[in-house]
N, CA, C and O atoms as a MOPAC input file, in Angstrom:
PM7 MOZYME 1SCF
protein

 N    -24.79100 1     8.60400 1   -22.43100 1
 C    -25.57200 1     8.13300 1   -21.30500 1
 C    -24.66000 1     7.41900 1   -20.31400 1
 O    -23.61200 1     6.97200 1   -20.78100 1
 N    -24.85900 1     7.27700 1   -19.24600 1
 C    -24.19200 1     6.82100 1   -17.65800 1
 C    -25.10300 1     5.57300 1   -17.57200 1
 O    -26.32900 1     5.54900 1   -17.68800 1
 N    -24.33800 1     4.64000 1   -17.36600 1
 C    -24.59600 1     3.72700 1   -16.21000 1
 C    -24.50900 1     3.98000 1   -15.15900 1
 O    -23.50100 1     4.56700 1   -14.76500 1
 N    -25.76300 1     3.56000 1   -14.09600 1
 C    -24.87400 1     4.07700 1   -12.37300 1
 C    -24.88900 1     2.60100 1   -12.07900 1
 O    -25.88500 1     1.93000 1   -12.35000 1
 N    -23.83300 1     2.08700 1   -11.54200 1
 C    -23.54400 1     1.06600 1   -10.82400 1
 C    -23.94600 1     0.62200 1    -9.61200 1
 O    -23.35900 1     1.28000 1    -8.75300 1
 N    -24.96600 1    -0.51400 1    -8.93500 1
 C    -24.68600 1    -0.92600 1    -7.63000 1
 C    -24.49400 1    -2.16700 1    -7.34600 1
 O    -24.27600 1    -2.55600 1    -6.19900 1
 N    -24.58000 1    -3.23300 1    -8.78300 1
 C    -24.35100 1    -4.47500 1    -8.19200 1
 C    -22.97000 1    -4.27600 1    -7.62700 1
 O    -22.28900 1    -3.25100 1    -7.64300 1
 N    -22.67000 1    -5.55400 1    -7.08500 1
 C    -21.39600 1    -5.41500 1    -6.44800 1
 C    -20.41300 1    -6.02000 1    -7.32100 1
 O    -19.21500 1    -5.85900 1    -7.08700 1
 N    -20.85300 1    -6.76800 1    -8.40000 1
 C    -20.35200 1    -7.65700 1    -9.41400 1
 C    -19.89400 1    -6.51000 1   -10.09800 1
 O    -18.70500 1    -6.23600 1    -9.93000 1
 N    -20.56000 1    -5.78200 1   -10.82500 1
 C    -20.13500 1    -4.88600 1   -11.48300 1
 C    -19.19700 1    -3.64300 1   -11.06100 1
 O    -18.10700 1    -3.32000 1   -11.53400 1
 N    -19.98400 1    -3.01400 1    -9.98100 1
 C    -18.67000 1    -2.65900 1    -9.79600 1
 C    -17.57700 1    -3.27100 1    -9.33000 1
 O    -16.67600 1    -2.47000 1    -9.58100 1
 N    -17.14400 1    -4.12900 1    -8.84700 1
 C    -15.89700 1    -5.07100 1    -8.69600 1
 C    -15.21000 1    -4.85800 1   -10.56300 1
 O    -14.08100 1    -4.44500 1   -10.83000 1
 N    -16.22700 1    -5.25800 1   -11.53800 1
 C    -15.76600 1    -5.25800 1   -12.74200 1
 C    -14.70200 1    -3.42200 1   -12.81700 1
 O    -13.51900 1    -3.09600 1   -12.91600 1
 N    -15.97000 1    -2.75400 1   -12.70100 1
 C    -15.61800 1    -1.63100 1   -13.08600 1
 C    -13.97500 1    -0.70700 1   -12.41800 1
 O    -13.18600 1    -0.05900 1   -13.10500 1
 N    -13.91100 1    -0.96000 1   -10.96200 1
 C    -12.89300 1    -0.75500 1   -10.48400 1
 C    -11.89200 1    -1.53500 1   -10.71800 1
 O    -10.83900 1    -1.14900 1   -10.21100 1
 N    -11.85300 1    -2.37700 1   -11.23300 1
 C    -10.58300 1    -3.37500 1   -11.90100 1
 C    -10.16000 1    -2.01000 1   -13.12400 1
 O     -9.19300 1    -1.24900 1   -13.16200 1
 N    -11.20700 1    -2.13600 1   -13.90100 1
 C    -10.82900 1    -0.63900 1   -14.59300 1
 C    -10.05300 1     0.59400 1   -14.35600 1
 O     -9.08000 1     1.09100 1   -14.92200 1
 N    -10.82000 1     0.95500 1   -13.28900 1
 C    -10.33300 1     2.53300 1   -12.91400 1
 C     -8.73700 1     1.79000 1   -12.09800 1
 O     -7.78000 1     2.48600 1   -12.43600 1
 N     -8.40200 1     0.88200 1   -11.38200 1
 C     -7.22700 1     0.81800 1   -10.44800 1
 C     -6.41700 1     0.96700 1   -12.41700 1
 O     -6.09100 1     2.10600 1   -12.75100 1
 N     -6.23400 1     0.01400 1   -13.27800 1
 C     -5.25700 1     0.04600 1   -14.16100 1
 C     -5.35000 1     1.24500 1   -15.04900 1
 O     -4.59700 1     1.36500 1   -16.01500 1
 N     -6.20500 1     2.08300 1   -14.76200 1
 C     -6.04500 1     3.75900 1   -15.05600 1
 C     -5.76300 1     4.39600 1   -14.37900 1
 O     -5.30100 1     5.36900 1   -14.97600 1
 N     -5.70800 1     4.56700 1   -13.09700 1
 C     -5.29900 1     4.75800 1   -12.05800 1
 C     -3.47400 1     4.93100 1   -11.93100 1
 O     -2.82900 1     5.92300 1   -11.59100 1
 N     -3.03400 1     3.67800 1   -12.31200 1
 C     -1.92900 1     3.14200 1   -12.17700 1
 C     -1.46800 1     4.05200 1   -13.60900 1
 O     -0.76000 1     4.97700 1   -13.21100 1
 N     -1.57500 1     4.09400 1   -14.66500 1
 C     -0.91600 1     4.69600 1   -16.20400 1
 C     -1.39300 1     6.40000 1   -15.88100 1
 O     -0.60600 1     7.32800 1   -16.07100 1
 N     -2.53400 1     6.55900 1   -15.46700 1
 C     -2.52300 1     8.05300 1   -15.05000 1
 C     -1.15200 1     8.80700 1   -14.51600 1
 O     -0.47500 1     9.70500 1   -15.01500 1
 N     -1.04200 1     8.11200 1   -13.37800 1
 C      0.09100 1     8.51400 1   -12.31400 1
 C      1.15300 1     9.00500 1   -12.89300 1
 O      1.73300 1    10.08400 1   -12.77000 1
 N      1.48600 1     7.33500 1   -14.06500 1
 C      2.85200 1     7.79900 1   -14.76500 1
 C      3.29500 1     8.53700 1   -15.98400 1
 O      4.45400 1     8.65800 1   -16.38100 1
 N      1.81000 1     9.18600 1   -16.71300 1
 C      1.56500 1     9.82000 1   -17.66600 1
 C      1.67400 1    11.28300 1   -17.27700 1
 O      2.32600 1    12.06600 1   -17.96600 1
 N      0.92400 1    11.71800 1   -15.97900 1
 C      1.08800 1    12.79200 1   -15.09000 1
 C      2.06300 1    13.25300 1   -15.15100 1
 O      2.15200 1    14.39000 1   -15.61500 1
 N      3.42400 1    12.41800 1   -14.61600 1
 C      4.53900 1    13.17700 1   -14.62700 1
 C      5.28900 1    13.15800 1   -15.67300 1
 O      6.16000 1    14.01300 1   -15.83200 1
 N      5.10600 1    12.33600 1   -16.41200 1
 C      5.75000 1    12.46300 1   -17.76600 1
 C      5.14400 1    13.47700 1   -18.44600 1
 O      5.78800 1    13.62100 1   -19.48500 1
 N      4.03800 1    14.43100 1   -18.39700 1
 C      3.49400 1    15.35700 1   -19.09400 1
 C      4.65900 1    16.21200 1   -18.39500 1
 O      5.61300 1    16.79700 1   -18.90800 1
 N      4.31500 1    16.10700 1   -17.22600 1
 C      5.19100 1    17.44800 1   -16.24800 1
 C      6.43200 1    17.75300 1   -16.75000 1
 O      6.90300 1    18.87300 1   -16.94800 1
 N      6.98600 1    16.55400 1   -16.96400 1
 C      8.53200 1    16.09600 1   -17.57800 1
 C      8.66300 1    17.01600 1   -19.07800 1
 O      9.53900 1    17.80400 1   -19.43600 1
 N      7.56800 1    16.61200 1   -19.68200 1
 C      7.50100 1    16.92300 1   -21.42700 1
 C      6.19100 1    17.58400 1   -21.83300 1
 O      5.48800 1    16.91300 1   -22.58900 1
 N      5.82200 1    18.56000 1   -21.53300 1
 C      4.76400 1    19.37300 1   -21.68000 1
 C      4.05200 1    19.14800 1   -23.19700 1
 O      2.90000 1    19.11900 1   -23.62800 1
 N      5.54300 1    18.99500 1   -23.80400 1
 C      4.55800 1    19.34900 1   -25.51100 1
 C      4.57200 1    17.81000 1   -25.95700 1
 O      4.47300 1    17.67700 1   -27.17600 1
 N      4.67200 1    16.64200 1   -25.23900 1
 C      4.31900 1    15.26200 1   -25.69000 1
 C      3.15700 1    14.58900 1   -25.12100 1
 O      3.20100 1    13.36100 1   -25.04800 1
 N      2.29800 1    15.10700 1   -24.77700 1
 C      1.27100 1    14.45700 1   -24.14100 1
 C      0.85500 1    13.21600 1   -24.81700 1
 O      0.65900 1    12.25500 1   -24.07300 1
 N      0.66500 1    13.03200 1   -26.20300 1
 C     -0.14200 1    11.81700 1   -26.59100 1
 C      1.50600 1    11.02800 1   -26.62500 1
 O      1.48200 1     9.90400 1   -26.12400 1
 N      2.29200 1    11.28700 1   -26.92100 1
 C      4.05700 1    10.51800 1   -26.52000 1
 C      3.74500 1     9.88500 1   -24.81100 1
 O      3.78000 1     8.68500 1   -24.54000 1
 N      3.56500 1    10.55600 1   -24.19700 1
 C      3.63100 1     9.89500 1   -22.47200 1
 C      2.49200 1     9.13000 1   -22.64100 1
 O      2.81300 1     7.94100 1   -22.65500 1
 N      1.23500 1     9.29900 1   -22.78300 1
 C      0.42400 1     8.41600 1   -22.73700 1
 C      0.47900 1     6.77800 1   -23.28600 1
 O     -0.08000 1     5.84100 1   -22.71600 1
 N      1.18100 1     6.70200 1   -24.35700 1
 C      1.87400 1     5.55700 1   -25.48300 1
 C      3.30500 1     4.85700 1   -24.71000 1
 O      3.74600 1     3.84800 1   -25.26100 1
 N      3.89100 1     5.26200 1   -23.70700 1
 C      5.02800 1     5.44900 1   -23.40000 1
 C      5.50200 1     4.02400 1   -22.65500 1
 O      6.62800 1     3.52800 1   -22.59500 1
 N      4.06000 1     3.48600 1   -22.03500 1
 C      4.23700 1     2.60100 1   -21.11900 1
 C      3.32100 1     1.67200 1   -20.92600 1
 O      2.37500 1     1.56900 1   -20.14400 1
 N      4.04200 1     0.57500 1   -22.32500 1
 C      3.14300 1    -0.49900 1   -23.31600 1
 C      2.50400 1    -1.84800 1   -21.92100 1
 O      1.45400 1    -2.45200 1   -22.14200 1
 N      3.12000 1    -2.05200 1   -20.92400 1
 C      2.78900 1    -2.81700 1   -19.88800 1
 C      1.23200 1    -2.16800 1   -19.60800 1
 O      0.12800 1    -2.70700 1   -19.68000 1
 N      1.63900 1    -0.75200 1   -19.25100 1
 C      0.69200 1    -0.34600 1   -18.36500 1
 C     -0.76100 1    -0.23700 1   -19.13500 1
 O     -1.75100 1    -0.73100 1   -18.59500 1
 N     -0.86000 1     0.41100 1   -20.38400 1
 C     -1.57200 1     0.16100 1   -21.45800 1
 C     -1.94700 1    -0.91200 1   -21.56400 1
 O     -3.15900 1    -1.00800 1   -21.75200 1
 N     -1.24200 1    -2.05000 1   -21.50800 1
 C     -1.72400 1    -3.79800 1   -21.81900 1
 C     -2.85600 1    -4.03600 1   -20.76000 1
 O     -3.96400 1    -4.48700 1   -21.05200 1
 N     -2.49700 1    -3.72100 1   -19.63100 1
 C     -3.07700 1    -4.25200 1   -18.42900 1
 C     -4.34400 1    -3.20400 1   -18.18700 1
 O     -5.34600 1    -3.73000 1   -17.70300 1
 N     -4.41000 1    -1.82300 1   -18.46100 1
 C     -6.08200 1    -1.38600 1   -19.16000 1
 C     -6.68600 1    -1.82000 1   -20.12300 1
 O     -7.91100 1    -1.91900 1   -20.05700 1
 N     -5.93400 1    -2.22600 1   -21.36900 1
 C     -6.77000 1    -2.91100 1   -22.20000 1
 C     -7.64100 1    -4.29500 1   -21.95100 1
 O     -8.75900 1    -4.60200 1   -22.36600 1
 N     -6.76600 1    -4.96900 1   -21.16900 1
 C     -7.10100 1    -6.52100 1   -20.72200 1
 C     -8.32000 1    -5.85000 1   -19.40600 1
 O     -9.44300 1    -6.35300 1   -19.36600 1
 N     -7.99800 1    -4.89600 1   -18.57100 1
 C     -9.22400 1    -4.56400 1   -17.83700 1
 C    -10.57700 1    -3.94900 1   -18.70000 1
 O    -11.72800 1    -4.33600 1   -18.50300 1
 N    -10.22900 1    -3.03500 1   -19.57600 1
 C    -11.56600 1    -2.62600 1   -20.55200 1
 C    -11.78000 1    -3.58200 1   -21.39100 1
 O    -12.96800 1    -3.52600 1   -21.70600 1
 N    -11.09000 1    -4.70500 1   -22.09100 1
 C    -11.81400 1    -5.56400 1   -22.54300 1
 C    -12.45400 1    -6.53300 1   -21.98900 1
 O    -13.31000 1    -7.10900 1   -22.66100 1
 N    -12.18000 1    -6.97700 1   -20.53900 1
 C    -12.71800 1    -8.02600 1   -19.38800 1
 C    -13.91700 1    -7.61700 1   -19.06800 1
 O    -14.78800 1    -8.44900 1   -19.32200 1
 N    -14.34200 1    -6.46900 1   -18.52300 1
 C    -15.02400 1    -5.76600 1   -18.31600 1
 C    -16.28400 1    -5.54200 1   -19.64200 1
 O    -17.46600 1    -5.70400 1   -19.33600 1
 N    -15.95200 1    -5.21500 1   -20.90200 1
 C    -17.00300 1    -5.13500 1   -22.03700 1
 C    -17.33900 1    -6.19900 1   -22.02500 1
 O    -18.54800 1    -6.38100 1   -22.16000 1
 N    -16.29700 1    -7.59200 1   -21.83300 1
 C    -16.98000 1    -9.10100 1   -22.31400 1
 C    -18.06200 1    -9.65100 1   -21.16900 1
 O    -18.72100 1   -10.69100 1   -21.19100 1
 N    -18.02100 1    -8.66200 1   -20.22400 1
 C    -19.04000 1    -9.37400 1   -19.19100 1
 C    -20.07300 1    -8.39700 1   -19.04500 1
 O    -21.06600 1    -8.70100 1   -18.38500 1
 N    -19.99800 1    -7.48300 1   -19.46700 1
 C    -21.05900 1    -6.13900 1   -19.47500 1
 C    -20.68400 1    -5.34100 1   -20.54300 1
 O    -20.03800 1    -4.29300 1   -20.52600 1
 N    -21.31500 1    -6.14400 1   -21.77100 1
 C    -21.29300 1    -5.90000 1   -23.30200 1
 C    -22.57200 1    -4.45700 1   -23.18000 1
 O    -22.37000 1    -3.79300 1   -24.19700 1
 N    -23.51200 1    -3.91400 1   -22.51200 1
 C    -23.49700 1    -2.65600 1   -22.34800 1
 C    -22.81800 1    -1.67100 1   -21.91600 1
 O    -23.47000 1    -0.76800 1   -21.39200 1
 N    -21.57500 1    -1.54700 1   -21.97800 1
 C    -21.29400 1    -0.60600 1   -21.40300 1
 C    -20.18700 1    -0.28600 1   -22.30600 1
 O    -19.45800 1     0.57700 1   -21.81800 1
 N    -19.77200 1    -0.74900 1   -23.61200 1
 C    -18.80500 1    -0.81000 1   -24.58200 1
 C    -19.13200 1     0.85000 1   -25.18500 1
 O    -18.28200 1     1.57800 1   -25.69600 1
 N    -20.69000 1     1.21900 1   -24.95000 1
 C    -20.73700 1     2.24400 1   -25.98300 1
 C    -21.42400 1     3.86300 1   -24.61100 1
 O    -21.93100 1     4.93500 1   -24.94200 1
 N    -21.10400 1     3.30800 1   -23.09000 1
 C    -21.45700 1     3.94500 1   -22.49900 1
 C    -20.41100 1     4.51900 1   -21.07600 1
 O    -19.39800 1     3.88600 1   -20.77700 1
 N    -20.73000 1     5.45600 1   -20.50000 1
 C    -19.89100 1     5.66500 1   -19.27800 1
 C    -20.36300 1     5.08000 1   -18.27200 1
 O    -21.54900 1     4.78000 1   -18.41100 1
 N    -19.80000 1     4.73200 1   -17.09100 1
 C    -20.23500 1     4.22200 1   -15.72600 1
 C    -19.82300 1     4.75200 1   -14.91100 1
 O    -18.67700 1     5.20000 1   -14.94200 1
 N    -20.66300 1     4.88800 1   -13.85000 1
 C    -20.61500 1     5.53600 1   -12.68900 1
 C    -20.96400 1     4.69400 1   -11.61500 1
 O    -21.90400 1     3.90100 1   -11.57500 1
 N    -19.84800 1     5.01700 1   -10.46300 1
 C    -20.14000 1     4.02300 1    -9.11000 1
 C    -19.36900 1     4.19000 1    -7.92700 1
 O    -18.32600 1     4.82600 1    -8.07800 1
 N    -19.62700 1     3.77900 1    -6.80500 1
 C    -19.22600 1     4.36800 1    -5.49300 1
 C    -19.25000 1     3.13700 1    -4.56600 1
 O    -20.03600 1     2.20500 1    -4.39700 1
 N    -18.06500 1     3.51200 1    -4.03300 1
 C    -17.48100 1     1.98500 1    -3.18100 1
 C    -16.56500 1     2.93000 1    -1.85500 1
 O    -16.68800 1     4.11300 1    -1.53400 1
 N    -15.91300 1     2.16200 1    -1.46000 1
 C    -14.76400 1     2.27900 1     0.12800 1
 C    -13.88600 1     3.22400 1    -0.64800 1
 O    -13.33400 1     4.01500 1     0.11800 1
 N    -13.45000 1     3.47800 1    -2.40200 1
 C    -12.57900 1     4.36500 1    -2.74000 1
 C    -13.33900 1     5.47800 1    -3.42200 1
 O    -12.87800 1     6.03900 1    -4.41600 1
 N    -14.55100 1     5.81200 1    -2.86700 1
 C    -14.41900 1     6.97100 1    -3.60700 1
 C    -15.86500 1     6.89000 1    -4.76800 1
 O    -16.57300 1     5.90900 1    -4.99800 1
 N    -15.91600 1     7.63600 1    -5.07700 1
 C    -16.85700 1     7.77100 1    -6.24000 1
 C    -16.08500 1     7.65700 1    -7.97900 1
 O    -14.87100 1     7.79700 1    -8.12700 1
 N    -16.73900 1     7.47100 1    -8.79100 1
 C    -15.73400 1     7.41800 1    -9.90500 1
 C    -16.91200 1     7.36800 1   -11.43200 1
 O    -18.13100 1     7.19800 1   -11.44100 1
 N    -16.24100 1     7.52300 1   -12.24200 1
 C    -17.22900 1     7.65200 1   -13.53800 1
 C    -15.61200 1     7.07900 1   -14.46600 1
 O    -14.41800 1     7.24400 1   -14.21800 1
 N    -16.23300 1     6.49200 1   -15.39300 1
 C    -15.17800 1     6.05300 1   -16.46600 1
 C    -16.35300 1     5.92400 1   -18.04500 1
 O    -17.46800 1     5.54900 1   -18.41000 1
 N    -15.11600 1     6.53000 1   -18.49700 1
 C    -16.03700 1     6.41200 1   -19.90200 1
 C    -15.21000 1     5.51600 1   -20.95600 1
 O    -14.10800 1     5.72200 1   -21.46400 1
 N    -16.21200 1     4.34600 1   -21.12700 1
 C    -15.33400 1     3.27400 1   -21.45500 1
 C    -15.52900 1     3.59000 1   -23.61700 1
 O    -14.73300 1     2.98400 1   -24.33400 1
 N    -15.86400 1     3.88100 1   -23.82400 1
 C    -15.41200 1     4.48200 1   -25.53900 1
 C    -14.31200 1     5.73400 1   -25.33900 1
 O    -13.85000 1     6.12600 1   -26.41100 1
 N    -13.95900 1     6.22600 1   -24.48900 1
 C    -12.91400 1     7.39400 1   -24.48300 1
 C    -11.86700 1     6.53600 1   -23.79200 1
 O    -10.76200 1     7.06900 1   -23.88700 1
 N    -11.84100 1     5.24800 1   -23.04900 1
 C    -10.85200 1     4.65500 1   -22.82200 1
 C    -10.58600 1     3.99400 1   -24.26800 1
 O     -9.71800 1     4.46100 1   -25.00500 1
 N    -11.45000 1     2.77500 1   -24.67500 1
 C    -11.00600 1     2.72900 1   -25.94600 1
 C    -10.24300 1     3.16200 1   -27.03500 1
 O     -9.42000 1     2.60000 1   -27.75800 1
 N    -10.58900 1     4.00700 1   -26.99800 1
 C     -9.97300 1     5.43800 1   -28.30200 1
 C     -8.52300 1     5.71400 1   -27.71400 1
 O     -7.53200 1     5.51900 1   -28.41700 1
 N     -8.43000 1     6.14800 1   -26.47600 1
 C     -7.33100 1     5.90700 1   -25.73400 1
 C     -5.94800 1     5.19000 1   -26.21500 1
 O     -4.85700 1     5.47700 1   -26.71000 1
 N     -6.71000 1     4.05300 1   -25.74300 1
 C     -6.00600 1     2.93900 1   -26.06300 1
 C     -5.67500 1     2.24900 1   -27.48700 1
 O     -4.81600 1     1.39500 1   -27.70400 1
 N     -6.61600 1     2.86200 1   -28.44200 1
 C     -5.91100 1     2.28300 1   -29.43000 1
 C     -4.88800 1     3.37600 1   -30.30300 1
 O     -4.00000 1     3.08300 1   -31.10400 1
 N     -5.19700 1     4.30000 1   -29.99600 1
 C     -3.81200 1     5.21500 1   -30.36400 1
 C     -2.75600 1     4.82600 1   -29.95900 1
 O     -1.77700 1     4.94600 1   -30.69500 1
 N     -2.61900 1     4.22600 1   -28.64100 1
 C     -1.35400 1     3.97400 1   -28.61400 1
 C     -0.81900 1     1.80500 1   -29.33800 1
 O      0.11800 1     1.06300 1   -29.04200 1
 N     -1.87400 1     1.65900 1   -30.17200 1
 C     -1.56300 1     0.20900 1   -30.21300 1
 C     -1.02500 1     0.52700 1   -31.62000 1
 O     -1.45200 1     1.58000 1   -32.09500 1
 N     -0.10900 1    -0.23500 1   -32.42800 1
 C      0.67300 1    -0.60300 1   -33.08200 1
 C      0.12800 1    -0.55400 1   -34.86700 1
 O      0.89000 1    -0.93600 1   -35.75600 1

């Protein structure tokens, strides 16, 4: 199930999200390009960038503890966007320690 977003609180929450996926996308992108057959290797690759989605998907669950087990959807000045915050999770803990 989707959340659609319009407080402004929330999405403020939620795009804190998508910018620090945003940001590890970029550099996962070309590191796939780089290494075709390491994909879950590039994703793990760049423990900063990982830190700073985790600290956004966990900021984000602690203030909108619905949305830990759901996707969100929402639309602002950048765009439209959907994030599915249990597939970020999962994400993210593959690459934790």
């Amino acid at each position: 199930m989707t959340i659609m977003l319009e407080n402004p609180t929330e999405i403020a929450s939620a795009q804190t999200v998508a910018d620090a996926l945003d940001s590890i996308t970029k550099k996962v992108s070309l590191c796939r390009e780089q290494n075709p057959d390491s994909a879950q290797d590039c994703a793990c690759r760049y423990p900063q960038d990982m830190a700073k989605l985790k600290a956004a998907v966990d900021n984000a669950i602690r203030k909108h503890p619905a949305w830990k087990t759901k996707a969100v959807s929402f639309q602002n000045s950048k765009g439209s966007h959907a994030l599915s915050i249990p597939g970020l999770e999962r994400q993210i803990s593959m690459c934790q320690p």
